[in-house]
Backbone as CSV, one residue per row, in Angstrom:
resi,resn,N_x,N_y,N_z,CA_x,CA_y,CA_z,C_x,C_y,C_z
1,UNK,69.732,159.567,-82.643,68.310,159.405,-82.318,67.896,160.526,-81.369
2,UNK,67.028,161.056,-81.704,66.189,162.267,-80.646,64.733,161.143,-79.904
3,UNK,64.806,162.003,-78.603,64.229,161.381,-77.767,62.545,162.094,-77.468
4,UNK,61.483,161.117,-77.855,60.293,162.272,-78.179,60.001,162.278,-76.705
5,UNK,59.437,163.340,-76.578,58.826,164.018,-75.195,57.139,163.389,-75.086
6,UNK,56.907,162.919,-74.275,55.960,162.209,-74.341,54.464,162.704,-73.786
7,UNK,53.742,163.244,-74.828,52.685,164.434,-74.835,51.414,164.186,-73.543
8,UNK,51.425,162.748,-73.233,50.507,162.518,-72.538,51.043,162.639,-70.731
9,UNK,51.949,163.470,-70.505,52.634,162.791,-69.223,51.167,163.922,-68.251
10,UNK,50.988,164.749,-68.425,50.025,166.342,-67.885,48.339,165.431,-67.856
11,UNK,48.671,164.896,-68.625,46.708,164.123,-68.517,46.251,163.545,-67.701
12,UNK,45.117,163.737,-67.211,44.547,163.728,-65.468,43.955,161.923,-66.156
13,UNK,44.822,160.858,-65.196,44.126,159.270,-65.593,45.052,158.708,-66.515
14,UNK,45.880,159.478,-67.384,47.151,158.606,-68.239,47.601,157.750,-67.427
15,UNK,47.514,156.304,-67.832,47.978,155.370,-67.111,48.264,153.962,-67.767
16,UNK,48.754,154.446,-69.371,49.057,153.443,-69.969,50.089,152.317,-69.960
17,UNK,49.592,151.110,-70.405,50.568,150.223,-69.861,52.018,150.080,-70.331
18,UNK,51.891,150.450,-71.880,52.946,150.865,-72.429,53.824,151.690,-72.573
19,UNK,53.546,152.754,-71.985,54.533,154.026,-71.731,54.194,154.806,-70.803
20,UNK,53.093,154.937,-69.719,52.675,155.731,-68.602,54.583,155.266,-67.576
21,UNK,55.222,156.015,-67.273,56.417,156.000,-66.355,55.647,155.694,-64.661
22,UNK,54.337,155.780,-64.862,53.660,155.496,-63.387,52.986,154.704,-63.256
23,UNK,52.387,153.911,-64.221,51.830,152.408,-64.024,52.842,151.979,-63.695
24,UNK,52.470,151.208,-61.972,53.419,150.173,-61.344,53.485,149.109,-62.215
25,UNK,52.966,148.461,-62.690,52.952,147.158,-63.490,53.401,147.231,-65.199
26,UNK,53.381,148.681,-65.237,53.631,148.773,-66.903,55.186,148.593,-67.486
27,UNK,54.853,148.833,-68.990,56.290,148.363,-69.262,57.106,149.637,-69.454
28,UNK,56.736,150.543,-69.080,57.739,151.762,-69.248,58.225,152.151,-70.399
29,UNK,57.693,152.172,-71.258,58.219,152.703,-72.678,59.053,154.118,-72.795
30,UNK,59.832,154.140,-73.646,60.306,155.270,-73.973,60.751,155.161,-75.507
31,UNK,60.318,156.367,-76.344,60.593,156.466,-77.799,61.241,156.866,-77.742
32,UNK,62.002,156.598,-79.316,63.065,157.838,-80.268,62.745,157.896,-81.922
33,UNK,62.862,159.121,-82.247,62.807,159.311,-83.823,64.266,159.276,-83.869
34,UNK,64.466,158.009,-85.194,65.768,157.893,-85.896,65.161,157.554,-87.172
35,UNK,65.535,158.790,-88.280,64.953,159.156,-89.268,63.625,158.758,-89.268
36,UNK,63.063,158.025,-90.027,61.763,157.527,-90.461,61.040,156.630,-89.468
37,UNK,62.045,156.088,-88.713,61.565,154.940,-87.761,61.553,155.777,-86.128
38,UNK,60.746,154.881,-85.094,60.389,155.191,-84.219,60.760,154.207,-83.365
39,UNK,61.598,154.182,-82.509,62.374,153.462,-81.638,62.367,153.136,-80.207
40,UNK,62.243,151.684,-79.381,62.131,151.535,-78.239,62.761,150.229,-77.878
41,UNK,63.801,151.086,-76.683,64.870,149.919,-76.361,64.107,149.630,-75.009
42,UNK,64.077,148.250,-74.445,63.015,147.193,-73.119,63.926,146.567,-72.516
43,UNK,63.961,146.316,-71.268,64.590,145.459,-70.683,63.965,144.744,-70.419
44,UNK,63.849,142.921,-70.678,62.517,142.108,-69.982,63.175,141.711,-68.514
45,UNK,62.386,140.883,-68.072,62.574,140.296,-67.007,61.489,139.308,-66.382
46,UNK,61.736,138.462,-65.133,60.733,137.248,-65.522,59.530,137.594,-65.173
47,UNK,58.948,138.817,-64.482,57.801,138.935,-64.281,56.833,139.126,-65.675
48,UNK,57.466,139.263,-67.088,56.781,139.054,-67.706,57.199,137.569,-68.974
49,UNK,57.635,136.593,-67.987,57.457,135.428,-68.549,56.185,134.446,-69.232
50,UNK,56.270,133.579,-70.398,55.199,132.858,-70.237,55.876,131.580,-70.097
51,UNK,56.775,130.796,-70.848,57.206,129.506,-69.988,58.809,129.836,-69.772
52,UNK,59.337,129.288,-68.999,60.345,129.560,-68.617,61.882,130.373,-68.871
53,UNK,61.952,131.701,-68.334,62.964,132.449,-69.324,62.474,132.991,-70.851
54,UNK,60.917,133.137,-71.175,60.895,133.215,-72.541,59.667,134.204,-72.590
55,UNK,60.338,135.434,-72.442,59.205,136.604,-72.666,57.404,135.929,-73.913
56,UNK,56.616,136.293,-72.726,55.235,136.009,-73.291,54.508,136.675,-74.254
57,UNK,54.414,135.982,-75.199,53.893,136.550,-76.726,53.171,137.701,-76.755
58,UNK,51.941,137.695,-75.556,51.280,138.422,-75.433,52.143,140.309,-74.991
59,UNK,53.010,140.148,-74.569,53.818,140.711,-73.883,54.641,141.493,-75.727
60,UNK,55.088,140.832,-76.251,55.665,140.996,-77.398,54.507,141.956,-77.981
61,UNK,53.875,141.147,-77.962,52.380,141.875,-78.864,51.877,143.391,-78.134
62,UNK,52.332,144.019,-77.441,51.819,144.982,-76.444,53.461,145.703,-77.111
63,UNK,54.415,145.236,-77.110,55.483,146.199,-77.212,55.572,146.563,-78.947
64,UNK,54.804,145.584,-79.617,55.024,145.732,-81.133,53.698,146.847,-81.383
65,UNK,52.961,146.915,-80.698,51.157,147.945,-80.628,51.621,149.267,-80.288
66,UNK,52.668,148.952,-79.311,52.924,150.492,-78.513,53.893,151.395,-79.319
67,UNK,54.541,150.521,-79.926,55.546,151.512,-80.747,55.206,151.796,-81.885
68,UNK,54.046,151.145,-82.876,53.358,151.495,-83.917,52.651,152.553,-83.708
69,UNK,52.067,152.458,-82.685,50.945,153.635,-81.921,51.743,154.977,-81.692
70,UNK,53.067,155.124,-81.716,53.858,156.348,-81.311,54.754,156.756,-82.063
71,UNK,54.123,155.260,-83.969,54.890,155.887,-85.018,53.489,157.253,-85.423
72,UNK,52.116,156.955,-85.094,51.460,157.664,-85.503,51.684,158.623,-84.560
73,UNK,52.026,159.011,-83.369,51.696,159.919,-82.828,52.781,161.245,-83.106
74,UNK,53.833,160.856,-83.216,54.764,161.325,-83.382,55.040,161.832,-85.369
75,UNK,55.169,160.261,-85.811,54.992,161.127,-87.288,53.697,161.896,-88.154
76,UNK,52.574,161.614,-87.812,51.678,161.995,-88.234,50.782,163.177,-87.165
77,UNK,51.426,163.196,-86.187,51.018,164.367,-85.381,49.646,164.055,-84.528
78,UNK,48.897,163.160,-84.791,47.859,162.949,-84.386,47.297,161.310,-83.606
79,UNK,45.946,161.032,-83.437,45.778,159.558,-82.844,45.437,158.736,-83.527
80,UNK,45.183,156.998,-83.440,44.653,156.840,-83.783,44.330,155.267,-82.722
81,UNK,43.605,154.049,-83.943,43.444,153.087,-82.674,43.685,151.983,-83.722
82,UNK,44.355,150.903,-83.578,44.907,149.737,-83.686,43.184,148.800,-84.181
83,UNK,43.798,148.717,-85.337,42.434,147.928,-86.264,42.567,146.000,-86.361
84,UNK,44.029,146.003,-86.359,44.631,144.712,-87.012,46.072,144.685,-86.394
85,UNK,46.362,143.588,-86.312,48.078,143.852,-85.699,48.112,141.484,-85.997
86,UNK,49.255,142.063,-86.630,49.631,140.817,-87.860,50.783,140.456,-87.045
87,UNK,51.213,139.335,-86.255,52.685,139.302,-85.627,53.081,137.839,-86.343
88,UNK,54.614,138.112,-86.932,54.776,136.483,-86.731,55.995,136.327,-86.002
89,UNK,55.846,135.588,-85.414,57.129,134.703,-84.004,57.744,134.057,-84.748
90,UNK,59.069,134.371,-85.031,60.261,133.987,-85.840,60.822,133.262,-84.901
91,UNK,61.187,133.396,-83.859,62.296,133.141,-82.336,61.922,133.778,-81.692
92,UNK,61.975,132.398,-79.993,62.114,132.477,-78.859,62.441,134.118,-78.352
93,UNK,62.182,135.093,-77.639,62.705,136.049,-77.235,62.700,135.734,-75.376
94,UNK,64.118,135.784,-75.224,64.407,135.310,-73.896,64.082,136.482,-72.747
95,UNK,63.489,136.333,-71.609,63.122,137.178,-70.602,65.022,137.268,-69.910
96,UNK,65.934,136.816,-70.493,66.926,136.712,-70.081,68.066,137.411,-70.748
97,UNK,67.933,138.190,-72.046,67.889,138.925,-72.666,68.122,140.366,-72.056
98,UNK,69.087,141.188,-72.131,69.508,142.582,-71.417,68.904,143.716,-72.350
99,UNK,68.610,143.381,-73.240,67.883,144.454,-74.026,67.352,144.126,-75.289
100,UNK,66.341,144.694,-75.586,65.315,144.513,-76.735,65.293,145.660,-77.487
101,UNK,65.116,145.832,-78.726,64.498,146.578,-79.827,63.581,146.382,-80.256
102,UNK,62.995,147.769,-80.528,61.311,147.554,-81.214,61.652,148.754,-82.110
103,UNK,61.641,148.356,-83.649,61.358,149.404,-84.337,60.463,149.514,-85.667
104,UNK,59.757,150.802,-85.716,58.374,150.785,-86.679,58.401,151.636,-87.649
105,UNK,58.064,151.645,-88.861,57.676,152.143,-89.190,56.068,152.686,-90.153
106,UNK,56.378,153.687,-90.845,55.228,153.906,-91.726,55.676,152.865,-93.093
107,UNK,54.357,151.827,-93.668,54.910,150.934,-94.684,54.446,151.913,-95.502
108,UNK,52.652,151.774,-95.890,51.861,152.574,-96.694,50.395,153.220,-95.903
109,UNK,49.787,153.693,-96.861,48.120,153.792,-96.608,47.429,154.109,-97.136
110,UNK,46.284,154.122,-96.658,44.967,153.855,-97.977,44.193,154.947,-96.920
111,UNK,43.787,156.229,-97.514,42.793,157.295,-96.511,43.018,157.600,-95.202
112,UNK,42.217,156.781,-94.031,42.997,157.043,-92.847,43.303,155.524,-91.913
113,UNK,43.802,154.715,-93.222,44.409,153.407,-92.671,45.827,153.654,-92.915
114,UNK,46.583,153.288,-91.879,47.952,153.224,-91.931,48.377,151.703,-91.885
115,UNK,49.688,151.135,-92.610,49.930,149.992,-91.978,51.675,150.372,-91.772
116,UNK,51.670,149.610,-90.572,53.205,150.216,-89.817,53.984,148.717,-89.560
117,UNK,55.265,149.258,-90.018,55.951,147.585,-90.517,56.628,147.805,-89.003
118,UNK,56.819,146.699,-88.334,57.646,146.648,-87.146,58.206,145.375,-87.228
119,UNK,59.730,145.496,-85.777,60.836,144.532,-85.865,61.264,144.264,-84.529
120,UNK,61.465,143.737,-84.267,61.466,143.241,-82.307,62.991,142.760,-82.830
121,UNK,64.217,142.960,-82.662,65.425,142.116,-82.176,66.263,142.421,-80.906
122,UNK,66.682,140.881,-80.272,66.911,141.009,-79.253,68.809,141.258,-79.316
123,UNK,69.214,141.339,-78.013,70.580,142.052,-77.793,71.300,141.319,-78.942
124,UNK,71.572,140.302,-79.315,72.509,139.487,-80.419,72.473,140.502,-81.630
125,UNK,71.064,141.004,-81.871,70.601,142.147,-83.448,69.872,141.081,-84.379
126,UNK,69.197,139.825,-83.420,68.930,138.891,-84.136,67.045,139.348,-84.540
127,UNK,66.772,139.124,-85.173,65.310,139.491,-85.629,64.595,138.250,-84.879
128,UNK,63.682,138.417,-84.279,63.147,137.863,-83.377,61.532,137.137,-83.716
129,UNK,61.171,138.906,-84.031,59.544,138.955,-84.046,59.304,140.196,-85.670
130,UNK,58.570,140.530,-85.745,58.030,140.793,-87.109,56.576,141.169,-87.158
131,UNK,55.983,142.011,-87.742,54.279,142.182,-87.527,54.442,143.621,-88.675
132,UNK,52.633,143.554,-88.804,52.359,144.674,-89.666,51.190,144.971,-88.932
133,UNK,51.001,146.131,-88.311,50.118,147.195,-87.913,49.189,147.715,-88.392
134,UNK,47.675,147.467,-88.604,46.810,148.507,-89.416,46.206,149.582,-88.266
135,UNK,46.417,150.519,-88.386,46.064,151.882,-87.379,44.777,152.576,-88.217
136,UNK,43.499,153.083,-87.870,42.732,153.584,-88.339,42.892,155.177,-87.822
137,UNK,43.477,156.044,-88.604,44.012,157.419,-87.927,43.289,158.699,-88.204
138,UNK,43.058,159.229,-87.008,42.015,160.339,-87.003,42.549,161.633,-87.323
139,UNK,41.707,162.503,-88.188,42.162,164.130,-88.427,43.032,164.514,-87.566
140,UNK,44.037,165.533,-87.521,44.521,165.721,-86.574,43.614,167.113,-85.940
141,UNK,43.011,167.460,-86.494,41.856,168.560,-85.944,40.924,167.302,-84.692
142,UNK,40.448,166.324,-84.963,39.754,165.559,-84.318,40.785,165.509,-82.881
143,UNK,42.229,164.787,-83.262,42.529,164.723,-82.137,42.747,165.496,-81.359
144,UNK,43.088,166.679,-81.698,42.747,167.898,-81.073,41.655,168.411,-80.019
145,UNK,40.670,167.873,-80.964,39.483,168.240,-80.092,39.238,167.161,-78.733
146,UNK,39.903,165.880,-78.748,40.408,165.364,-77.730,41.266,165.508,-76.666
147,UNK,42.117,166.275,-76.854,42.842,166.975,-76.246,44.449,166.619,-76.473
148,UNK,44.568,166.075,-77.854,46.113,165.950,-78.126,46.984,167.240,-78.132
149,UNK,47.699,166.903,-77.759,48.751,168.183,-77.645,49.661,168.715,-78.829
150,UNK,49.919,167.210,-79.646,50.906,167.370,-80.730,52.275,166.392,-79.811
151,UNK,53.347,165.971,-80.356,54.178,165.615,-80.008,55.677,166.062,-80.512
152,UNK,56.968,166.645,-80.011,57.923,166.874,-80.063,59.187,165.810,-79.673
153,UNK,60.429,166.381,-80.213,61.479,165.394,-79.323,62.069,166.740,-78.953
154,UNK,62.781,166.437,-78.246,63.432,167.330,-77.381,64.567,167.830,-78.370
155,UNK,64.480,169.309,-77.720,65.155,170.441,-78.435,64.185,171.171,-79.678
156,UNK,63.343,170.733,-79.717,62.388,171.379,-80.749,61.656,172.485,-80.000
């Protein structure tokens, strides 16, 4: 797995909750491209509990958004913004739990709808969580003119 370099770290106000390394409260994300898929290993813990020991759905739902969001950024070079996001809760995912997986990919798309299949399993390799992603994704000239940078993994 190569480890992508994360294009937004230079942007004056980046302060996302999902991968900004400087939101005090965020979850610290970090990607990897392994082949086709886009990869993020989490450690929970109880500050993001909802009942006891049992990481909060909502919480799930933010880590299954963030890594869909950085299958587009990364494979398709450009942005986009989260239209639909389909989760189903298979199993409990324990805040007690030493490590998590989140991995996404590209399923299909229709113009500039993407839908991005993702997989949450926790340390056992047990499948947990499950969702399909619709991303509405912009030119990459557009994002440009936003000020995307493009995204790399290291050594490129």
């Amino acid at each position: 797995m190569d480890k992508i370099i994360n294009p937004y770290l230079k942007h004056e106000g980046y302060n996302c909750i999902g991968c900004s390394p400087n939101n005090p409260i965020g979850l610290h994300l970090v990607f990897y491209e392994d082949g086709d898929d886009i990869v993020s290993m989490w450690s929970p813990s109880q500050n993001y509990q909802g009942w006891l020991n049992t990481l909060h759905g909502g919480v799930i739902a933010t880590l299954m958004d963030e890594t869909a969001g950085w299958v587009i950024t990364r494979k398709l070079q450009t942005t986009g913004v989260t239209s639909r996001l389909n989760i189903h809760y298979k199993k409990p995912v324990y805040t007690t739990d030493k490590i998590l997986t989140i991995r996404a990919r590209i399923a299909s798309n229709i113009r500039n709808y993407y839908t991005i299949k993702i997989e949450l399993t926790n340390d056992k390799g047990e499948l947990c969580d499950e969702a399909d992603a619709i991303y509405y994704v912009q030119s990459q000239d557009k994002a440009k003119e936003i000020g995307f940078p493009g995204c790399k993994v290291e050594g490129e």
